[in-house]
C-alpha positions, 0 to 999 in steps of 0.5 A: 626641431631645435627649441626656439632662442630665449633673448632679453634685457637685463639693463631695461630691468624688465623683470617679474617680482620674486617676493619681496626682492626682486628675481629672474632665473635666466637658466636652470638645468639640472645642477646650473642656475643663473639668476639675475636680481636687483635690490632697493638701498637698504634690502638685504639678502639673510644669511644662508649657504648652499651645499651643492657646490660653488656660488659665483656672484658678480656685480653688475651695477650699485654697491652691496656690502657681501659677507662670507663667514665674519669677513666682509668687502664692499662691492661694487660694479664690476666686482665679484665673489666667489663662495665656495660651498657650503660658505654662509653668506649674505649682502646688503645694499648700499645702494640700488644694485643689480647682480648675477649669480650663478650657482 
């Protein structure tokens, strides 16, 4: 028998709490992971890296300053980043903003 199909909103953001962001991991399977999260004007995400491979981010609403290494571009809806592995990175909000990352 097949699994049964995962469906949802990301736009209703209808989402549970994940610490003092906010976070849904919509896959994860052994090396993938999907994450949809949102931010309030003012969050940041710290700097850290990952070294299992390349970080796709894209933005899907508000306006985020992403930093890679000491260059930073502001973000915004329809925008993207990619990091390549092992790369420090972090964000922050400009205002309230919802993004996917996939890594």
């Amino acid at each position: 028998m097949s699994q049964s199909m995962n469906t949802g909103s990301l736009l209703a953001g209808h989402h549970a709490p994940v610490g003092e962001q906010k976070g849904l991991v919509l896959l994860a399977q052994k090396t993938q992971k999907v994450i949809f999260k949102t931010f309030t004007a003012g969050e940041v995400m710290p700097t850290h890296h990952h070294e299992a491979g390349d970080v796709f981010v894209v933005v899907l609403s508000g306006r985020l300053n992403i930093t890679q290494e000491d260059a930073t571009v502001e973000t915004q809806a329809g925008d993207y980043v990619i990091f390549p592995a092992g790369a420090r990175h972090s964000l922050a909000c400009l205002e309230p903003a919802r993004i996917l990352i996939y890594r």
